[in-house]
C-alpha positions in Angstrom: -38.9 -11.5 47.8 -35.8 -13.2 48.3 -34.3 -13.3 45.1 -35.2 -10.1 44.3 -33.8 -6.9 46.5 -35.3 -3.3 46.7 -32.5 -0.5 45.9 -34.8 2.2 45.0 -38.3 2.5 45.2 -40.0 0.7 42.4 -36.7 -0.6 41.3 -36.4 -4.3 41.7 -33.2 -6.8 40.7 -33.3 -10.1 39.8 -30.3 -11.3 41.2 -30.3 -15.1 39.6 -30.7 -13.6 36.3 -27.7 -10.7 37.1 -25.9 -13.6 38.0 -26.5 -15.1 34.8 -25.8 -12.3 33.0 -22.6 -12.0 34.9 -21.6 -15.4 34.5 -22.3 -15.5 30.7 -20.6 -11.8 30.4 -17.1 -13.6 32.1 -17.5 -16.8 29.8 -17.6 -14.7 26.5 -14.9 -12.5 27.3 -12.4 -15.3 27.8 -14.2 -17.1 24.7 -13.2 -13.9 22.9 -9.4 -13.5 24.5 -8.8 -16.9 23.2 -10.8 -16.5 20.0 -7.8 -13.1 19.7 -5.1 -15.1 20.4 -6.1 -18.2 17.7 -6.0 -15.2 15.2 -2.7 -13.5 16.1 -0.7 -16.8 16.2 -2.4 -17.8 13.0 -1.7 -13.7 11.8 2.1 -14.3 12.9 2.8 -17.9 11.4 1.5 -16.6 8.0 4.0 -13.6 8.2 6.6 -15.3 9.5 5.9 -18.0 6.7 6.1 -14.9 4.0 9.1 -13.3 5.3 11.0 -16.9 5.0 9.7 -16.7 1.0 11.1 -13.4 -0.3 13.9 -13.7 -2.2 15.6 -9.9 -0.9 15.2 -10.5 3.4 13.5 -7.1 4.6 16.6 -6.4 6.6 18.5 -5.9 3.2 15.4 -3.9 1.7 15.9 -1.6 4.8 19.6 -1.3 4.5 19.3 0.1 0.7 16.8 2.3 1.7 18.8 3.6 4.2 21.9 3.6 2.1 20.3 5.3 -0.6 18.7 8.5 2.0 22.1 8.7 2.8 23.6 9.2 -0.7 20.8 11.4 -1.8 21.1 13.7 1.5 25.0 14.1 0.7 23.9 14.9 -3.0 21.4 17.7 -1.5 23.6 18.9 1.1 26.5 19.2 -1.5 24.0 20.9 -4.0 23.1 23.5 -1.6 26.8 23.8 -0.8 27.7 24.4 -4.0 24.9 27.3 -4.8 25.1 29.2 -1.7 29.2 28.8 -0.8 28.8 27.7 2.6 32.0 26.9 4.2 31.3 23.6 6.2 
């Protein structure tokens, strides 16, 4: 009886084989945190890799976009304007 302990009655741990558990449990979690970080440093050098191979950088993609919501909200704005008379 002394590997195993009494809590309740009838209910018996085996404390080598929690321990196991335990042990194995902590081992395949950091397995698994490492396993995560392989792929997000392999996930990031492919993007990174793509980025560096457009021809048009995304920053410039985002800066016609933004250009281009700007011209088509002073269109809308000015149409609106121009039906209803607004004065500003």
């Amino acid at each position: 009886m002394a590997t195993n302990q009494r809590i309740f009655e009838g209910f018996q741990i085996n404390r080598p084989l929690l321990t196991g558990g335990v042990v194995l449990t902590g081992i395949g979690s950091v397995l698994g945190a490492a396993g995560a970080a392989m792929v997000c440093a392999a996930l990031l050098t492919a993007g990174r890799g793509w980025v560096r191979s457009l021809e048009t950088p995304p920053s410039e993609l985002a800066h016609r976009a933004l250009s281009g919501a700007k011209a088509a909200r002073s269109a809308g704005w000015e149409a609106w304007r121009a039906e209803y008379g607004s004065p500003n």
